[in-house]
N, C-alpha and C positions, 0 to 999 in steps of 0.2 A: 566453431561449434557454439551456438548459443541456450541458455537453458529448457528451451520447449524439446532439443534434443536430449536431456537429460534427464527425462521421465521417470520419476524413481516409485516404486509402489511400497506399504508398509514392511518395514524389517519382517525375517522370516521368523525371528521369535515371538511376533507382535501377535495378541488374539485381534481375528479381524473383524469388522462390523459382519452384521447377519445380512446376506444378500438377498437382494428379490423381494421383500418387505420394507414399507415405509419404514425410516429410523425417524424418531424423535430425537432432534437434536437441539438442546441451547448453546447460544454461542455469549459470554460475557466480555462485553467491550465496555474502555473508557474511552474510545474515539467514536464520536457518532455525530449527524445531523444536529445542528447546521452547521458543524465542521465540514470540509469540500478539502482534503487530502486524498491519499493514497488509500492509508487503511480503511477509512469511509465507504471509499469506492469500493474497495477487494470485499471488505464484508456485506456489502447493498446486493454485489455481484453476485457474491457464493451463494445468497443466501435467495435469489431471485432462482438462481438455476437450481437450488438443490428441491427450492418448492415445487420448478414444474418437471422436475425426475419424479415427485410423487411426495417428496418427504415433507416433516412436517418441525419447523423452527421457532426456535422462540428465541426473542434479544433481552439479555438486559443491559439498558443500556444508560448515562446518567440524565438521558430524560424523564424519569422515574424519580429522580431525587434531589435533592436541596443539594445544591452545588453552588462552587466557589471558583472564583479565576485563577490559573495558573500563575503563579508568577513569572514575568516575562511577556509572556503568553497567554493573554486574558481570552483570546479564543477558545480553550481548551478550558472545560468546565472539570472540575473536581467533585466529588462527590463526596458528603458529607455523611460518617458513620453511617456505611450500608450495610453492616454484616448481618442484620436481623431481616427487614427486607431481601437482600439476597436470598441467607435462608431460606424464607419462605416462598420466594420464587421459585428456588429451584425442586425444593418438595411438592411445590404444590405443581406444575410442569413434569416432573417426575421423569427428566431425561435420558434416553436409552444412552447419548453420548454426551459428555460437557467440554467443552471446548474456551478455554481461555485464552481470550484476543490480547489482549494490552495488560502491563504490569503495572496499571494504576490501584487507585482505591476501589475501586469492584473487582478487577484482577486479582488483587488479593482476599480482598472476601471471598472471594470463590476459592482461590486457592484453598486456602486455613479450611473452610469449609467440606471444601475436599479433602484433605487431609484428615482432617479429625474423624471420620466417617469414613476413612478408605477408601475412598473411590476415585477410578483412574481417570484421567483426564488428560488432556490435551491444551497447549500451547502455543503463542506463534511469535515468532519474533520477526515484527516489520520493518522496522527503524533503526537508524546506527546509534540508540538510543546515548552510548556511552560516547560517542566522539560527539555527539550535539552537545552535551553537558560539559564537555571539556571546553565545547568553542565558545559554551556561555558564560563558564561559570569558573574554566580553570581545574577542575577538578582531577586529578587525572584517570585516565582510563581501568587501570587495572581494581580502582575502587569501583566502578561503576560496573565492569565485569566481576566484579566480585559479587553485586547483589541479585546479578541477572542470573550467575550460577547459583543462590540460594534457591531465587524464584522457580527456575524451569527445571532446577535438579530433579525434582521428586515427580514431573510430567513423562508419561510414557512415551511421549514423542512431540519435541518441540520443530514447530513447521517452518521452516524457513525460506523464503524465497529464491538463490540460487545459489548453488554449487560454492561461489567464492565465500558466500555468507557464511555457508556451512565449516567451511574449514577456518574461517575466522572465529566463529564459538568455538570451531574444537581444540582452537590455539588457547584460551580460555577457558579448558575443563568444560565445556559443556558438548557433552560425546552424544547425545539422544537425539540429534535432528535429522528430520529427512525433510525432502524436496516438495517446497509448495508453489509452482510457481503461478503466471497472473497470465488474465486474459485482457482482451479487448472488444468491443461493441463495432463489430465493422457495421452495421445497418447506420449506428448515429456517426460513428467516425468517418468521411465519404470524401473523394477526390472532387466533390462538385466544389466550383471556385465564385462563392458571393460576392465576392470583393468586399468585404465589411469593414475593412482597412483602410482606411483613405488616406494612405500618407506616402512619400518615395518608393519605389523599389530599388533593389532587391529589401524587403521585411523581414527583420531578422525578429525571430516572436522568443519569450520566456513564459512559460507559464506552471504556476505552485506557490509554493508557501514563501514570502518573501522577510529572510531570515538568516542571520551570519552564517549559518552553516549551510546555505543553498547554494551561499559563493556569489551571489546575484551582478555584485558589485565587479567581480570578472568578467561581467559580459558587460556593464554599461560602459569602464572603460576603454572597450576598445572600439579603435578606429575602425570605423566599418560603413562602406558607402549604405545610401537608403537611407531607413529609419529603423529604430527599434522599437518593442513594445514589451512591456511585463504586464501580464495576466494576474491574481494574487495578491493578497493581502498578507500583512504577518507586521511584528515588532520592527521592525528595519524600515516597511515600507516609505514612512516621514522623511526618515533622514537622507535615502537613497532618490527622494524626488526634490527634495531642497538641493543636492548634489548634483545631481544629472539631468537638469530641468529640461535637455530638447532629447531625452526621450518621453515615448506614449504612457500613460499605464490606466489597466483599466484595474476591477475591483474584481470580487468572484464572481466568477460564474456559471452556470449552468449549463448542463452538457448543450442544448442545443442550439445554445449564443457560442459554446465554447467550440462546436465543432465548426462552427461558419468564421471564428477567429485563426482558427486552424489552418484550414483550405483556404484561410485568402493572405500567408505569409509565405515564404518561399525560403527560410530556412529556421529551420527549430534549433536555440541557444539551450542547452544545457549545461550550466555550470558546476552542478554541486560536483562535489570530491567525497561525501558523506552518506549517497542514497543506497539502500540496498536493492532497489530495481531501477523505481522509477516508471510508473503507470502512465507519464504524459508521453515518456518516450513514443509508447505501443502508440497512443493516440495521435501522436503528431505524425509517424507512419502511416497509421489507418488511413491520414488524411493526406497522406500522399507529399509530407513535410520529409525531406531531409534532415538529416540529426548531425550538429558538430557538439561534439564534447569531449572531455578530456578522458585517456585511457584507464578509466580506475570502475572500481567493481560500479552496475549496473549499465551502464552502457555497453563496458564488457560484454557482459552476461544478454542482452539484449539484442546487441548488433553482431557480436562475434566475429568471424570473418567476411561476413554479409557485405555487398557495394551500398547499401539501405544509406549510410551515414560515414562520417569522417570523426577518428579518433585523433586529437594532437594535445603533445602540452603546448604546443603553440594554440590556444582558441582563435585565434585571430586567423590563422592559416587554415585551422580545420571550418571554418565560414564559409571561409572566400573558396574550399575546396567542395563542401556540399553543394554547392550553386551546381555548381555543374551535375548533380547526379538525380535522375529521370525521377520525374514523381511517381511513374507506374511503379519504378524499380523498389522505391518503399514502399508503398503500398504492398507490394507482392510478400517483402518482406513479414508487413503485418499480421498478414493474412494465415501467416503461421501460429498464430497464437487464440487459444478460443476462452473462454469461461466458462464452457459446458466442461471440456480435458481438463482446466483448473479447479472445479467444482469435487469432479470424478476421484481426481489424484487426493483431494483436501477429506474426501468422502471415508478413503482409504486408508488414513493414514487419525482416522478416528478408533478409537477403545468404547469397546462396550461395558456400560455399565452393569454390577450384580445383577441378575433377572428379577430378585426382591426390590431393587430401587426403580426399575421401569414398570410405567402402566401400560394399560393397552394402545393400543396406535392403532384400534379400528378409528377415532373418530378423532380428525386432523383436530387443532386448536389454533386459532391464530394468536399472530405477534403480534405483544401490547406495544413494541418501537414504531414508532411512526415514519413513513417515509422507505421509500427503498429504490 
């Protein structure tokens, strides 16, 4: 059973959004363009299919403000004292539902802002936020679950991507979550084979954030006929190519360089131990890639009992065992999964705001985020 059978709609005590009418919804993120992860994706995605169900979004996101590099992680931009701007984004937007993507510094300005004003909100929790901070920094986990239950405590419903997630927060105190799970782009994800790849076969591809906690370095060392390639940038990338010079690697990239790097390898390496889904999974299926990776949440959750992919803690043996499995056979598998059903479920499992704090929704607004 994998999570697209796990369809959960909002708790029966939940009030639900108002049906058949455009909802005015903001979503506040601190992962945005020209970041090229997961969360990027899932919110580009939702927020493409909820515009053309009718509704009407707005982002804010830290292209809006004076930002700072992350530590570690100078991709990820930081945002500098936004709770006054927020503010006024969100009064002046004046949204039916608010919805809080990421626990950074706009995360929390919206949160505190929500709070202070009473108004119900919504959460999502994408990343193994707590086990990356341990593999960076040492920290251990139950402190870093300690602030994610400050954070998402007082949220009507934090959205979680699947099933195993879910009972992982609630080993954690954090009892409020239901099921958000992810789609895929079958029109740009496609079995047509470019050959974009010019090196040995069988092509064993990685592609995402390349970063200790991706695990990346368990797939460069192992023995494995062909060639390899890593897709992705991140903190690690330097040292992992000074390391492993006769593999490929290219830098990010864009879906439609990314889908033709897809269709022209013949098995998809996923290494992390740390993803809670894992969006390249879907894509590397869409594109008719077999999947080897090791049996822990997101793959799980993804392939299930499905022939799509090969689960081992041997990586090396779940490789050499996907070669063998029909590209149609993943693909078919993919095909299970949409971003309109992602959009619907993420739609549902939104809280309406007081009727005093929304304005009219005859006349759409657009989103000041750029890009989507």
């Amino acid at each position: 059973m994998t999570t697209v059978d796990l369809i959960q709609t909002a708790p029966a005590h939940a009030t639900p959004m108002p049906q058949g009418a455009p909802v005015k919804v903001m979503i506040v993120t601190d992962a945005w363009e020209p970041q090229v992860n997961g969360v990027v994706r899932t919110l580009t995605s939702t927020r493409r299919e909820l515009e053309a169900m009718g509704h009407i979004v707005d982002m804010i996101t830290p292209l809006e403000f004076t930002t700072v590099p992350c530590p570690t992680y100078p991709e990820i931009r930081l945002s500098i004292l936004p709770a006054k701007r927020v503010r006024r984004r969100i009064e002046a937007f004046a949204p039916q539902a608010l919805h809080i993507a990421t626990e950074g510094p706009l995360g929390l300005a919206a949160r505190a802002y929500a709070l202070r004003h009473k108004l119900p909100f919504t959460t999502a929790y994408h990343t193994r936020f707590p086990e990356y901070v341990q593999a960076r920094f040492a920290i251990p986990l139950a402190w870093t679950y300690r602030f994610l239950h400050w954070f998402h405590g007082p949220a009507q419903a934090v959205m979680a991507p699947t099933p195993v997630v879910l009972r992982d927060l609630e080993a954690y105190g954090i009892t409020n979550g239901v099921l958000w799970t992810r789609g895929v782009d079958l029109d740009v994800f496609t079995m047509q084979r470019p050959n974009a790849l010019n090196t040995a076969h069988p092509i064993f591809l990685y592609v995402g954030r390349v970063a200790v906690e991706k695990n990346v370095e368990a797939f460069l060392e192992l023995d494995l006929p062909g060639s390899k390639w890593v897709v992705g940038e991140g903190p690690a990338l330097a040292g992992l190519k000074a390391k492993y010079p006769n593999a490929n690697y290219l830098g990010v990239l864009r879906q439609p360089e990314l889908a033709k790097v897809y269709a022209s390898a013949d098995v998809f390496v996923f290494p992390s131990r740390t993803d809670t889904f894992g969006l390249v999974l879907l894509e590397a299926l869409a594109s008719g890639l077999p999947v080897a990776a090791y049996p822990v949440t997101g793959p799980i959750d993804v392939l299930g009992d499905a022939p799509a992919g090969v689960m081992r803690e041997d990586l090396r043996e779940a490789c050499l065992e996907a070669l063998r499995i029909d590209r149609a056979t993943a693909r078919a598998h993919a095909e299970r999964f949409s971003w309109r059903a992602a959009s619907e479920q993420f739609l549902a499992h939104l809280r309406p705001l007081p009727a005093a704090q929304a304005a009219d929704t005859q006349a759409p607004q657009p989103s000041t985020a750029t890009g989507a």
